[in-house]
C-alpha positions, 0 to 999 in steps of 0.5 A: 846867986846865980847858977846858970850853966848857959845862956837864956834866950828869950823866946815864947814856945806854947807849952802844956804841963804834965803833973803826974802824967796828965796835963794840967795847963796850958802855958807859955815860955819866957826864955829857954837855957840849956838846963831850964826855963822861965814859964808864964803860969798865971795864977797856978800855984806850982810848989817848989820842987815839985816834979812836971813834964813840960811839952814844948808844942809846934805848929798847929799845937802838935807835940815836938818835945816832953821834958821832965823838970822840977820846980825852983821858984814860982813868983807873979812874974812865973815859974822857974824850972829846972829839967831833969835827966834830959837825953842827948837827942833833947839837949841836941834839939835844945843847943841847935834852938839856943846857939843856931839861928836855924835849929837842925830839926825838923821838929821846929817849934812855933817860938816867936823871939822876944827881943 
């Protein structure tokens, strides 16, 4: 069943994944919503429910945004994540990637559109 509040876009963002503080891989998007993501992990065997930091990085690798999430599924296709206690400014930052053609930050990620 589904219980999505808002849409996915599909969209490829670099990321690095924090578990406990440190980072522990490299990965990349498969889509974005309001409340979570789908992340291409390779053979990483994350757990559900386990808590990460999701770091969503710019160009030239540089940090735009660290997101606390929690794993809700993980398959070959990737890990399903939902965030956690996401501040305003995030979900401000995450509503003008999602529903504006031009996100009103600056600190625009590298995201390629996946048609």
């Amino acid at each position: 069943m589904e219980h999505r509040c808002s849409v996915r876009k599909a969209v490829e963002f670099q990321l690095l994944l924090y578990r406990q503080g440190l980072p522990v891989q490299n990965a990349v998007s498969r889509d974005l919503g309001l409340g979570g993501m789908c992340i291409q992990t390779g053979a990483c065997d994350w757990r559900r429910n386990e808590r990460l930091e999701i770091e969503i990085l710019g160009p030239g690798c540089q940090p735009v945004m660290k997101l606390p999430a929690v794993v809700v599924h993980h398959s070959l296709r990737g890990t399903g994540v939902e965030f956690d206690a996401v501040s305003a400014e995030q979900r401000r930052i995450l509503r003008a990637w999602l529903y504006t053609d031009r996100p009103e930050t600056e600190a625009e990620p590298a995201a390629r559109a996946v048609a």
